[in-house]
C-alpha positions in Angstrom: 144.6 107.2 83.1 141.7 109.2 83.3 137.7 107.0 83.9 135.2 109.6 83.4 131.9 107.6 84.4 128.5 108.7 82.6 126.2 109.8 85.3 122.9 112.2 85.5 121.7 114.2 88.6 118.4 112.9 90.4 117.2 114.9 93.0 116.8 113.1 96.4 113.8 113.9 98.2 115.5 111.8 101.3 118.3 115.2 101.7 118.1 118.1 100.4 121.3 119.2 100.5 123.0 120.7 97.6 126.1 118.9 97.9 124.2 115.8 98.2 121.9 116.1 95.8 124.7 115.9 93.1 125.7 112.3 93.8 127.2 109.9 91.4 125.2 107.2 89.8 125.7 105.0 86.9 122.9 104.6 84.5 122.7 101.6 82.6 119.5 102.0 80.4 119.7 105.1 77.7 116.3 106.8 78.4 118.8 109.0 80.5 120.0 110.5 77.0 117.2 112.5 76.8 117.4 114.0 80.6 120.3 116.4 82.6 123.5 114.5 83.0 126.6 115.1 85.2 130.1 113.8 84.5 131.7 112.5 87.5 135.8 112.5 86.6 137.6 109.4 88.6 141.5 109.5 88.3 143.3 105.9 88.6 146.9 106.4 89.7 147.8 102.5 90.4 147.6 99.6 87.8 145.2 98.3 89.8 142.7 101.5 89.7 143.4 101.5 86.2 142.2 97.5 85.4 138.7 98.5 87.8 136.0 100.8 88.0 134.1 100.7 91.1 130.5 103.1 91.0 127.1 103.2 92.3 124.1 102.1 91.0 120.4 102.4 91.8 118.2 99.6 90.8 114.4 98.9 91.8 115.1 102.0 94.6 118.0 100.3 96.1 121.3 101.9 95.9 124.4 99.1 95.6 127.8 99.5 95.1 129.1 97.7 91.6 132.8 96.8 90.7 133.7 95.8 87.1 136.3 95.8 85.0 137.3 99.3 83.1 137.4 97.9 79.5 133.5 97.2 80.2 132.6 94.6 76.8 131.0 91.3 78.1 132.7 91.5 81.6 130.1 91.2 84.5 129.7 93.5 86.9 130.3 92.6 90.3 127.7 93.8 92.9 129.7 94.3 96.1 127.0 95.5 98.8 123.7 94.4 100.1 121.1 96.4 101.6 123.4 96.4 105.1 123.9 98.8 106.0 120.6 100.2 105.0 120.3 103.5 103.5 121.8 105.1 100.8 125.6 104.4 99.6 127.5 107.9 98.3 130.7 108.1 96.1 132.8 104.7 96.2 136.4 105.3 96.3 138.8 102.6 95.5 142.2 101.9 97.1 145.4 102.5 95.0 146.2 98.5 95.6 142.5 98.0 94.4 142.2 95.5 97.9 139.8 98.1 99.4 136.5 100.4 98.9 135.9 103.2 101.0 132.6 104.8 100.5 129.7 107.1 102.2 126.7 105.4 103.6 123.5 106.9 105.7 122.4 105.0 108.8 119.5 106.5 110.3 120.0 110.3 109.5 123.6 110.3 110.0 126.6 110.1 107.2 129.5 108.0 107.6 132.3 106.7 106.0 132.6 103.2 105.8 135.3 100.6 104.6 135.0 97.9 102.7 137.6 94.3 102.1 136.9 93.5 98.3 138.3 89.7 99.0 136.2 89.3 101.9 133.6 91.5 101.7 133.5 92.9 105.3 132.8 96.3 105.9 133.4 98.3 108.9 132.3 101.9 110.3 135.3 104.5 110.0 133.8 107.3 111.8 131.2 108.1 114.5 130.8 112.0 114.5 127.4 113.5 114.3 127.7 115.0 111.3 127.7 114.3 107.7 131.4 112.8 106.4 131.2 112.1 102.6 133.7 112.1 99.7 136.3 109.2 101.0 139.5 109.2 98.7 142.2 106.9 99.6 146.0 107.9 100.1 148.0 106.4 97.5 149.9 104.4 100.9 146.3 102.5 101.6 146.8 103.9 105.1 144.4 107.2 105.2 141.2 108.2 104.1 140.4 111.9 103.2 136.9 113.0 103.3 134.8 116.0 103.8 132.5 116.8 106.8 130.1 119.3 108.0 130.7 118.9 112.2 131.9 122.4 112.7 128.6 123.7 110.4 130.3 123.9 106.9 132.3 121.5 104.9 135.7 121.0 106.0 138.4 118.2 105.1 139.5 115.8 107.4 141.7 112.5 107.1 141.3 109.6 108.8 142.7 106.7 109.4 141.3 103.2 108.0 141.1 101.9 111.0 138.9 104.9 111.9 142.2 106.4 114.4 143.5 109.7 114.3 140.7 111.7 112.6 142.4 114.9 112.1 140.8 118.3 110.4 143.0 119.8 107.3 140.9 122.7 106.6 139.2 126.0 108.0 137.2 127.1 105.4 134.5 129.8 105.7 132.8 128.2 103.0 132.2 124.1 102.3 135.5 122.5 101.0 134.8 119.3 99.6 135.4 116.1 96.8 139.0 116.1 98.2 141.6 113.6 96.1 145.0 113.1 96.3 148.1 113.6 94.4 149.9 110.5 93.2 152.6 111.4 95.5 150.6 112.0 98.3 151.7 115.2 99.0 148.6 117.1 97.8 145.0 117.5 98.3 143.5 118.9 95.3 139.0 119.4 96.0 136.4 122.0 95.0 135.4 124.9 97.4 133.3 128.0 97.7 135.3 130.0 99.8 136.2 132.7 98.4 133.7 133.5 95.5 129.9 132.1 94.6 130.5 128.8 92.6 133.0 126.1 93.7 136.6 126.6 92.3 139.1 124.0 92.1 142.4 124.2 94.7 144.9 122.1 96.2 146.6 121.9 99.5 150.2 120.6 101.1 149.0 117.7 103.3 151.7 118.7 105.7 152.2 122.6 105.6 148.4 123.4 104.9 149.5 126.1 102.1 146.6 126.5 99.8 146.8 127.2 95.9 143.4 128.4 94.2 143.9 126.9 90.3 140.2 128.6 89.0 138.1 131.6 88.6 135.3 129.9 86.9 132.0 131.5 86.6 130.0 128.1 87.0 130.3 125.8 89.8 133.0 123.1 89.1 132.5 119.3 90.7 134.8 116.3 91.6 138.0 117.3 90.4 140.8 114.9 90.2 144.8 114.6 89.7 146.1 113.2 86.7 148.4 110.2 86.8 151.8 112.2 86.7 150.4 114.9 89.4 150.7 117.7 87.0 147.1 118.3 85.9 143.7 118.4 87.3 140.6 117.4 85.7 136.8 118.1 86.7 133.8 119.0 84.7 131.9 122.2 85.2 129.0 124.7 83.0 130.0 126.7 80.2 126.5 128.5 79.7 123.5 129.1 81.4 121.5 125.2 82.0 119.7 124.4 78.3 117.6 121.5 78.6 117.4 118.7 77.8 121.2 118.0 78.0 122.6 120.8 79.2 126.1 122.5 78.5 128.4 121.0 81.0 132.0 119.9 80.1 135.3 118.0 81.1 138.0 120.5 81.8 141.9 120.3 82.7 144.1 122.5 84.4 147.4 122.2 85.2 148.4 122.1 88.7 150.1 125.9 89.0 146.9 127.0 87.3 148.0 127.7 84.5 146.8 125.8 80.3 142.9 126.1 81.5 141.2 123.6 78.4 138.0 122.2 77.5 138.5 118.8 77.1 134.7 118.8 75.3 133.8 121.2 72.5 129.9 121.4 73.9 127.2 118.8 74.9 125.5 118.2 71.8 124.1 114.7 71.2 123.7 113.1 67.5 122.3 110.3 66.9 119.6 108.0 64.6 121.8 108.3 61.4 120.9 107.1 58.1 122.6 107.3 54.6 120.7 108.4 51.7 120.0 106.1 48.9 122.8 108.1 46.7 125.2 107.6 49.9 126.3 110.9 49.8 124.6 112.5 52.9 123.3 111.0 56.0 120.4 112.3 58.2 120.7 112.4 61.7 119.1 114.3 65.0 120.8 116.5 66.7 120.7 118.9 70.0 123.3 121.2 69.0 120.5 123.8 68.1 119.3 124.1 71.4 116.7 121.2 70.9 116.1 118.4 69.0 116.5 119.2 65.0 117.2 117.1 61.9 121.0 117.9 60.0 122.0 116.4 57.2 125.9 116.0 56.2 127.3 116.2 53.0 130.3 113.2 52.9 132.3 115.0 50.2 132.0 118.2 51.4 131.7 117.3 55.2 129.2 120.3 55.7 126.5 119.9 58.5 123.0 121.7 57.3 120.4 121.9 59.4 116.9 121.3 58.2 114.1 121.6 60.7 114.1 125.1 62.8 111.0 124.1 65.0 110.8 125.1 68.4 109.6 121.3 69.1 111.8 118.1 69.2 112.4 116.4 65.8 113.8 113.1 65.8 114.0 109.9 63.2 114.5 111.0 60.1 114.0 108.5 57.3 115.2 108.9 53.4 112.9 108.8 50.5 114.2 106.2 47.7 115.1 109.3 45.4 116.7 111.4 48.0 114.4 114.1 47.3 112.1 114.1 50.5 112.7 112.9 54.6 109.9 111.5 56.7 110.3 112.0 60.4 108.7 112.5 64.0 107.4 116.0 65.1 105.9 116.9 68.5 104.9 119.9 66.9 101.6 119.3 67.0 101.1 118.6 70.7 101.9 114.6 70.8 104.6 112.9 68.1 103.3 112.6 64.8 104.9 111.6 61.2 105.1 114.2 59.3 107.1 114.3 55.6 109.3 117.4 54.1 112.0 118.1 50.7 115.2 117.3 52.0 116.0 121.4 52.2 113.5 121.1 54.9 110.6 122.7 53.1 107.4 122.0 52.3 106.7 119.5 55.7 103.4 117.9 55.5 101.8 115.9 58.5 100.6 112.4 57.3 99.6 111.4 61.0 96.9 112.8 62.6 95.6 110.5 65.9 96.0 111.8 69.5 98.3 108.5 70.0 102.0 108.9 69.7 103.3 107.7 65.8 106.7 107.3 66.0 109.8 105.3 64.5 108.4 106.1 60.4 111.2 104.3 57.8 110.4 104.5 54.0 109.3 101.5 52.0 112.3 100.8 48.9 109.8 101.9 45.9 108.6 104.9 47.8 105.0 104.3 47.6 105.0 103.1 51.8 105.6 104.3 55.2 105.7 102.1 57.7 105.3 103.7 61.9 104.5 102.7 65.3 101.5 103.5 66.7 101.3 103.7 70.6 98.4 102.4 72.3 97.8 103.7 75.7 99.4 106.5 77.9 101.4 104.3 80.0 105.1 103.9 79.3 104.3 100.2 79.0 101.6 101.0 76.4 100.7 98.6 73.7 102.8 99.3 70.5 102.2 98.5 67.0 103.4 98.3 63.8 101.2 100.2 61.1 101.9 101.4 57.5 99.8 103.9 55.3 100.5 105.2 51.8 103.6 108.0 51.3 101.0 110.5 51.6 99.7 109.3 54.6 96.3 107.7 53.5 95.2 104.2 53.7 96.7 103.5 57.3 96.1 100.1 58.4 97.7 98.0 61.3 100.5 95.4 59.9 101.0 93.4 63.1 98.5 91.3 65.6 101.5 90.0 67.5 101.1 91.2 71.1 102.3 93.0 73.2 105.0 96.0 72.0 106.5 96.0 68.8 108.8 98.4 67.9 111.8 99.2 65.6 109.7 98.0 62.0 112.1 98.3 58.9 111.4 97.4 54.8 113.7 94.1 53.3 115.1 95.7 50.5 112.4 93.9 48.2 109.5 95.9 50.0 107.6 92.6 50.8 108.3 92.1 54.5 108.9 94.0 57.7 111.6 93.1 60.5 110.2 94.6 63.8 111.2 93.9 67.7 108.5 92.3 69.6 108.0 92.4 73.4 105.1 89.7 74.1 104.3 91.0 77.2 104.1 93.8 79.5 106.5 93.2 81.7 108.2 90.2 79.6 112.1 89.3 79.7 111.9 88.0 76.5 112.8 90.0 73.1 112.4 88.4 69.9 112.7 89.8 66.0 110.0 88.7 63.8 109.6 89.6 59.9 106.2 89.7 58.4 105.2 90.4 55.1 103.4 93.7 53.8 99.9 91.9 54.5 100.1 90.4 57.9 101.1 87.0 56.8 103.6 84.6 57.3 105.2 85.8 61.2 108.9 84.3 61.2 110.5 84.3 64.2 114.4 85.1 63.5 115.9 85.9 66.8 114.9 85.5 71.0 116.8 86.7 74.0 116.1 87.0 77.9 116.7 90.1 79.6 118.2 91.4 76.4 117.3 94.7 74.5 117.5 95.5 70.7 117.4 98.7 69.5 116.4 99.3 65.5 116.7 97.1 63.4 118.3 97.3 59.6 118.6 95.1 57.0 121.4 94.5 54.4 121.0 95.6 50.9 120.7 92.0 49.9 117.9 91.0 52.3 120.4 88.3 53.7 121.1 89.4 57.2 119.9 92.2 59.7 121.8 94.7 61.7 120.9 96.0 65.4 122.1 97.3 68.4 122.2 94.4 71.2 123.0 94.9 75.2 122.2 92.5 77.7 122.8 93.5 82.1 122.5 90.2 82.5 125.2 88.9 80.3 127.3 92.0 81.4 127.0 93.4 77.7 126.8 96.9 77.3 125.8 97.8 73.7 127.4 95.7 70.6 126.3 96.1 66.9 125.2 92.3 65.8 124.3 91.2 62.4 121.5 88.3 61.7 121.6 85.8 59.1 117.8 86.3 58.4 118.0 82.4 56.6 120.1 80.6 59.1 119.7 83.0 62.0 123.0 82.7 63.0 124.6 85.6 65.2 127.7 87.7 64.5 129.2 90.2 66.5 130.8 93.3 65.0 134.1 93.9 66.8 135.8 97.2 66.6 139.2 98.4 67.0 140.8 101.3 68.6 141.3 103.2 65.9 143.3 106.3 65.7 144.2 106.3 70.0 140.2 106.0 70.5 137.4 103.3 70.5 133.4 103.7 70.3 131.7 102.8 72.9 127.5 103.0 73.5 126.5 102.3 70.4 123.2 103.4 69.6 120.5 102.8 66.4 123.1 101.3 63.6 121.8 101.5 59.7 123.1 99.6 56.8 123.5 102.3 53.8 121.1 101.1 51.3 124.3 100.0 49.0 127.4 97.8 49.7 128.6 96.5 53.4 129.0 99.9 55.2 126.9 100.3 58.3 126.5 104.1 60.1 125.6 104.4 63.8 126.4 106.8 66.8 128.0 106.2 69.6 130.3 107.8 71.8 134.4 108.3 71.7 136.6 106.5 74.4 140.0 107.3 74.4 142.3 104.3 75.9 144.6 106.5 77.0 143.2 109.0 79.0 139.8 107.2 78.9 138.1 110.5 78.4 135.2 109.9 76.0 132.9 112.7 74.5 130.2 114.2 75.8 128.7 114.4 72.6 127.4 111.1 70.7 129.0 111.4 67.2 128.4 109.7 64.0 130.7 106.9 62.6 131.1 104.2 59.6 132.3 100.7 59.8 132.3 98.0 57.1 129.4 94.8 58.1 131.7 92.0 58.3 131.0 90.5 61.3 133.6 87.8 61.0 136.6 90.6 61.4 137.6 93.1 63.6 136.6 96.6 61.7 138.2 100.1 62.3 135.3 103.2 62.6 135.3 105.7 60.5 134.7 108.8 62.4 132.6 111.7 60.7 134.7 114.1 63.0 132.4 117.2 61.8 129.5 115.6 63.7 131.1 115.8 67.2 134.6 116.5 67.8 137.0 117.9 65.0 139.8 115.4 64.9 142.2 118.6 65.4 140.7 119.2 68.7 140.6 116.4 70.0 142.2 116.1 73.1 
């Protein structure tokens, strides 16, 4: 089984070494959807391995090391370090018996490799060298620790023993050899290196004869590649153009382990998301990078065509269907800051209907047609004041809706057109996240749901007016994202549970919408295959029915990220 962890790249003004600077960190909040990422590929060759995950994470500036479970769902994660030793922790590697943690760690200015008991949670000092030693991998016998270090000027590979004995140097290299991991047989060392050409290639090397095999000629550098469970294929990620912002074009490749049946794993690094389904129910709007930036598609269900609709050199994000299907309202930053702006649904004739030098953002159409409701942003601070305003289709008339402080967000029409749902923040820097409804005039606040260190994102209700969809995650509770659904009389709390559907499940869901007929909710998220637990790079778009009381199977629009024929 394969873990591919979802990382980005932050550039560390503590080292600014390029090997270093390309560290692994988990992100937990999804602002990081709209910045560079880097895949980091983790293989898990014991059952162990396979049950746990183990990854850094950077919180308030302090780097920890986390362990949790690999199905993720509402399993906690289980912070294993504290801020001993202090400085920076690098690249956790987790025994094969899943007893022990090895891991990188600065004291001072120096790297080492330390080791760390899970049960007991003692940690010790491997090695001593003045040098840097990073990239610990474990042995698959528990007894040796390959890493790579810099003590003879470039990156070489060394093992080690765990009891920090017997350090002894496996490669010569003229150029830096490291991210070593080992075959499941322990035979074989596979790791990236820049010996011999520009970029890192992948190879592998006999533990005990030193004979070298190069398995790439890549033309972009290729990071952290790792042996499948068998030992007869090599995964790692690497470019496949020139960087193109915001995502980039970076993807998960396999090779087998004589070098031959080079694959993309990942058809390209486009991210969809913010679908919603036309009145009709026959196309669904969405936003999409696979332009080079941020556009609005469409897709035809019966014909399973994508169109794209906006050709703007800006971002354009949140699209939002007229009642007749005719027209789309959506966000622009066209103009210098977001505004709302409205066009036909063959992405002509766009009008701007906002016009302030605050950012408008997050427009949704009222039922009859005759309203758009946005947030305005108040302030240029992140943690500006938000609120909920509406205005006529043509953008006249604007007048503020909510006097509930501090950030509300997320407003969406009851299918009557006499209230609004919206997602309040009442404070700053509160914990607390509640959903309120109001009607069109201000009046009558209801408070429908409250959660501590919870998020919500958008909010949807059901064709009926009975209940309300959104997006929930919670660190605190150890919940990643789940699609939950409101009883807006009773404001009781379901949980939609999907299946593995097809040898894949959905993980990271982001901004679900009922379709404005029937029980079928659309959302993105991303693909996780059980099996090789590779998911996407690419968030995709998918269907499930809104029965919150059963266990539902996705429907995967396949056209929006990975044909099902491709996938791997």
């Amino acid at each position: 089984m394969m873990i591919i962890a979802k990382c980005h790249q932050q550039t560390s003004t503590r080292d600014a070494n390029r090997h270093l600077s390309a560290r692994i960190e988990v992100v937990t909040h999804f602002v990081i959807l709209l910045l560079p990422m880097y895949f980091g590929v983790f293989s898990a060759n014991a059952q162990k391995q396979q049950e746990q995950i183990v990854f850094v994470s950077e919180v308030a500036e302090l780097e920890q090391i986390h362990l949790r479970k690999a199905g993720g769902g509402r399993v906690k994660t289980n912070k294993l370090t504290l801020q001993e030793p202090e400085g920076s922790y690098f690249t956790p590697s987790l025994s094969f018996d899943g007893e022990q943690v090895a891991f990188a760690s600065r004291l001072g200015r120096n790297y080492d490799i330390y080791v760390m008991e899970l049960r007991s949670r003692k940690q010790r000092r491997v090695t001593f060298a003045q040098s840097r030693d990073l990239y610990p991998s474990w042995a698959p016998d528990g007894g040796r620790i390959a890493f790579a270090s810099d003590k003879d000027g470039v990156f070489n590979l060394y093992t080690i023993e765990k009891n920090g004995e017997n350090r002894t140097r496996l490669t010569n290299s003229s150029g830096d050899d490291i991210q070593p991991d080992w075959s499941p047989d322990g035979s074989k060392i596979v790791f990236a290196s820049d010996q011999a050409s520009a970029v890192h290639q992948v190879y592998w090397m006999h533990v005990r004869t030193g004979h070298q095999q190069q398995l790439t000629q890549r033309t972009f550098h290729i990071r952290y590649p790792r042996w499948s469970p068998d030992g007869t294929r090599v995964a790692f990620y690497s470019g496949v153009s020139a960087w193109v912002p915001p995502l980039g074009k970076r993807q998960i490749w396999q090779v087998s382990a004589d070098g031959t049946g080079l694959k993309s794993l990942i058809t390209d690094g486009d991210y969809n998301d913010a679908p919603v389904i036309s009145h009709d129910l026959k196309r669904i709007a969405f936003s999409s990078t696979r332009g080079g930036n941020t556009d609005i598609y469409t897709y035809d269900r019966d014909s399973m065509q994508i169109h794209r609709i906006t050709h703007d050199p800006s971002d354009d994000y949140q699209p939002s269907w007229s009642p007749d299907g005719k027209h789309l309202v959506f966000v622009s930053d066209r103009t210098g800051n977001p505004d709302i702006h409205k066009m036909n649904v063959d992405g002509g004739g766009i009008v701007r209907l906002t016009r302030s030098d605050a950012d408008e953002t997050m427009p949704a159409w009222s039922p009859r047609g005759n309203m758009i409701c946005f947030v305005r942003k108040v302030g240029d601070d992140v943690l500006g004041r938000q609120e909920i305003r509406v205005m006529d289709s043509n953008g006249n008339g604007q007048m503020r809706l909510d006097y509930i402080p501090h950030s509300n967000r997320f407003p969406a029409w009851s299918p009557q057109g006499d209230k609004i749902a919206f997602v309040n923040r009442p404070e700053r820097l509160s914990r607390v996240v509640r959903i309120y409804t109001v009607d069109i005039d201000g009046q009558n606040k209801r408070l429908l749901f409250e959660t501590l260190d919870g998020a919500i994102r958008k909010i949807s209700w059901s064709p009926n007016g009975r209940q309300i969809a959104f997006v929930y995650h919670s660190s605190r509770d150890g919940i990643l994202q789940e699609i939950r659904i409101l009883n807006v009389h009773t404001r009781k709390v379901n949980t939609i549970e999907l299946k593995v559907v097809d040898d894949f499940k959905v993980v990271e869901f982001q901004n679900a919408a009922w379709a404005p007929i029937g029980r079928t909710i659309v959302f993105s998220g991303m693909p996780l295959r059980p099996v090789s637990t590779v998911p996407s790079f690419r968030y995709g778009i998918f269907l499930t029915d809104a029965d919150g009381d059963k266990t539902q199977e996705p429907e995967p629009l396949w056209d929006t990220f990975i044909p099902k024929k491709q996938y791997p």
